[in-house]
FIGU-462817 format. One line per field, with one value per residue (C-alpha): residue in one letter; x, y, z. Coordinates in Angstrom, 2 decimals. Example, Ala and Ser with C-alpha at 12.3 -4.5 7.8 and 13.67 -1.06 7.14 Angstrom:
residu	(A:S);
px	(12.30:13.67);
py	(-4.50:-1.06);
pz	(7.80:7.14);
This chain:
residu	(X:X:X:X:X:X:X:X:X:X:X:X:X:X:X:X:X:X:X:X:X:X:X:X:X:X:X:X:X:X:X:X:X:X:X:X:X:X:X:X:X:X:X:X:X:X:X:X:X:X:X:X:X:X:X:X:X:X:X:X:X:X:X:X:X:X:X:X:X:X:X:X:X:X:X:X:X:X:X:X:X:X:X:X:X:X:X:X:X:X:X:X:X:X:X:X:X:X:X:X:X:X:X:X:X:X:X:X:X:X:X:X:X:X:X:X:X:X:X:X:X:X:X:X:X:X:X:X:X:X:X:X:X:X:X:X:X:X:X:X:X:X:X:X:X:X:X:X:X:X:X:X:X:X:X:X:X:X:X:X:X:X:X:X:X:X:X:X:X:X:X:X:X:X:X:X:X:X:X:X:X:X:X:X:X:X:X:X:X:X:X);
px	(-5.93:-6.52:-5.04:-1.76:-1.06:2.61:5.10:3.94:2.34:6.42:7.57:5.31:5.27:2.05:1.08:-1.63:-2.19:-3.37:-6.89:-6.58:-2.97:-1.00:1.74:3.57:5.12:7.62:9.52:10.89:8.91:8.88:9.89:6.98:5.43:1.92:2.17:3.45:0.38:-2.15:-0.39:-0.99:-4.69:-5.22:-5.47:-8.18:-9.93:-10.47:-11.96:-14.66:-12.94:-13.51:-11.05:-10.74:-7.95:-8.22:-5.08:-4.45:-5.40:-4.55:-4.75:-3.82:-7.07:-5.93:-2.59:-4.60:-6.78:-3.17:-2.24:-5.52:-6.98:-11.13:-11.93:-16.05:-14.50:-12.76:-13.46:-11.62:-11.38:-8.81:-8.96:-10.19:-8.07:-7.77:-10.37:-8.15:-8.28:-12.54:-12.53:-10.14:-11.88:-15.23:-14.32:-12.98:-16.27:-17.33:-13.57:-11.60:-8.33:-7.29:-4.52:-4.20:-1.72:-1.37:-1.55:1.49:3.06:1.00:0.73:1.37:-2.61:-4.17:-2.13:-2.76:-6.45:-6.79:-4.63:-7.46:-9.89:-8.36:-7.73:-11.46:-12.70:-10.69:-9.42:-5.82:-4.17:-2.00:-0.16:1.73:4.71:7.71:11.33:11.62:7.80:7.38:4.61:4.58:3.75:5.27:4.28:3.01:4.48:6.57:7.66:10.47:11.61:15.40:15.98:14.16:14.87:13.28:14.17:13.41:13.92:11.33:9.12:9.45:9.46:9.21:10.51:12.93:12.52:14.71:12.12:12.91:10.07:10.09:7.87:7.03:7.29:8.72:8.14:11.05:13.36:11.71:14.74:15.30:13.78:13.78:9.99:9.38:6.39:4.83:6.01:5.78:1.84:1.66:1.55:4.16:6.34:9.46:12.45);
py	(8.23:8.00:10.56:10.29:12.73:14.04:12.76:10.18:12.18:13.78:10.35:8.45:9.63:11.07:12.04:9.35:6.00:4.42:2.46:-1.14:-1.73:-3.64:-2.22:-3.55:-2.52:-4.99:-4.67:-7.19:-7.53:-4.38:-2.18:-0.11:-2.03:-1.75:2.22:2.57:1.05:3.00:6.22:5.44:5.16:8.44:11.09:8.97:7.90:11.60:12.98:10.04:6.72:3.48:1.10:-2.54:-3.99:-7.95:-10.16:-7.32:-9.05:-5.75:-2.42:-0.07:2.23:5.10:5.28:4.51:7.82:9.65:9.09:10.79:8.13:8.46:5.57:5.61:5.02:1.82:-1.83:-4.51:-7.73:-8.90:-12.54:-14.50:-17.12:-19.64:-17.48:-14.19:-14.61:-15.06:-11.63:-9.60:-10.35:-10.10:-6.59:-5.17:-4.71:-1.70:-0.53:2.11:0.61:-2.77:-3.56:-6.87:-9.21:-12.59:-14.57:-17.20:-16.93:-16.18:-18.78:-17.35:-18.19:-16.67:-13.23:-13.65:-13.72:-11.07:-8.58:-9.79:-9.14:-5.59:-4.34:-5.37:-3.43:-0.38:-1.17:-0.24:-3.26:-2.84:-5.92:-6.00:-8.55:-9.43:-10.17:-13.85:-14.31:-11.32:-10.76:-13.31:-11.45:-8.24:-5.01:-1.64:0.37:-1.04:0.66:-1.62:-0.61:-0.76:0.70:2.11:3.84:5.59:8.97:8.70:11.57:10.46:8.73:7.79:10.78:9.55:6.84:7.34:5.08:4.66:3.44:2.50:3.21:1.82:-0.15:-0.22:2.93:6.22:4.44:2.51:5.81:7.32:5.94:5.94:8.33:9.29:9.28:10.27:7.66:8.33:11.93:13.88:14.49:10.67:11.76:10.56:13.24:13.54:13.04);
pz	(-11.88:-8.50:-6.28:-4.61:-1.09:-0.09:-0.32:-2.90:-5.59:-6.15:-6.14:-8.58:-12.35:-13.19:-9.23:-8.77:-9.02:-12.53:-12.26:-13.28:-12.04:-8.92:-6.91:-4.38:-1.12:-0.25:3.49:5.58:9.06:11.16:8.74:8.07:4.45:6.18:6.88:3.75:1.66:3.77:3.33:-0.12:-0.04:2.46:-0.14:-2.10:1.10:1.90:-1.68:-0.67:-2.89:-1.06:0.11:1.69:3.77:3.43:5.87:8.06:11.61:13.75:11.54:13.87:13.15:15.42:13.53:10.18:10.94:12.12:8.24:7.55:6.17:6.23:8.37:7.19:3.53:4.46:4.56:7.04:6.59:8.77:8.63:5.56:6.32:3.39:1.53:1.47:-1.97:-2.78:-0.06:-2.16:-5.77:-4.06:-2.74:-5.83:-7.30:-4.92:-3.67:-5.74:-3.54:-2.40:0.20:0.60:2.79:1.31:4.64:2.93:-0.62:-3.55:-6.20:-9.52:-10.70:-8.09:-8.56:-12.37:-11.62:-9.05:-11.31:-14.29:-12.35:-11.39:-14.38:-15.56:-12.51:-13.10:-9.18:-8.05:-5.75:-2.97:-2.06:1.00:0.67:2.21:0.46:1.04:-0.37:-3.01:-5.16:-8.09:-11.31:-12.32:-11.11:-12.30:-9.35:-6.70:-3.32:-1.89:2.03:2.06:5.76:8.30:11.15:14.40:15.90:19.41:22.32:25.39:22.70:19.70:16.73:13.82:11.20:8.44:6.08:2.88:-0.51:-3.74:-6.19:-9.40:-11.41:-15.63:-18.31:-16.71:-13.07:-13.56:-13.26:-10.00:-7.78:-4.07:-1.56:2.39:3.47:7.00:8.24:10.44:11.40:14.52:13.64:12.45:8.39:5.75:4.45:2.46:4.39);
């Protein structure tokens, strides 16, 4: 298991995230799907695990390092292009984590092969999806943005977003959740 931080490890059966499987964050545009999958990857960044970020053109890395993730333990790749798939396989075999953004819809051979090749590796994939071009296979652990809303004063506060987590075994009865991302100090926390 790879280790989850707050609010996630309350949320997801088992605290952590299982080597050798995919889950998916799923949001429509805007909506925070991107925040979401790094906050994922900040606890494990920071007890030294490495990670790669392939289809991502603009990361964000002063919010990425306001999640807490270690920036020296990550990987960017921000545009493969056509070969976002070749980058992602070739990266899981030095990454712990993967979050990867299909730059189009994912053909249902190329996902099976990447979650092969995962589960060979011992890797845990993060895809990054929307709802009108979801992931194609099914999932281990899925984190699907329903709503999300900012509380602003002079500035914005902090984002409320409302997540169904779910997935296979006792994932599938985790439910639907209020995760404040980012927060005031520009960490995830429950809402």
């Amino acid at each position: 298991m790879l280790p989850l931080g707050e609010p996630w490890k309350g949320l997801v059966p088992g605290g952590g995230l299982r080597r050798g499987s995919t889950v998916r964050v799923q949001a429509p545009p805007g909506f925070g799907g991107l925040s979401l999958a790094l906050s994922l990857v900040t606890e494990s960044s920071s007890r030294g695990h490495w990670c790669a970020v392939v289809g991502v053109d603009d990361p964000g890395v002063v919010a990425i390092a306001d999640l807490g993730v270690d920036l020296r333990r990550v990987l960017f790749v921000p545009r493969p292009r056509g070969a976002w798939a070749e980058s992602a396989a070739d990266l899981l075999d030095g990454v712990d984590l993967l979050v990867v953004r299909a730059p189009s819809r994912v053909s249902h051979g190329v996902a099976r092969r990447l979650a092969d090749r995962v589960r060979e590796r011992g890797t845990v994939l993060i895809t990054l999806c929307e709802p009108n071009a979801p992931w194609p296979l099914p999932v281990d652990l899925s984190f699907d943005i329903t709503e999300s809303q900012w509380a602003t004063s002079a500035r914005l506060d902090a984002r409320y977003l409302t997540v169904r987590v779910g997935g296979r075994g006792e994932a599938q009865r985790s439910g639907e959740h209020i995760v404040v991302l980012p927060n005031r100090r520009g960490r995830a926390a429950a809402g």
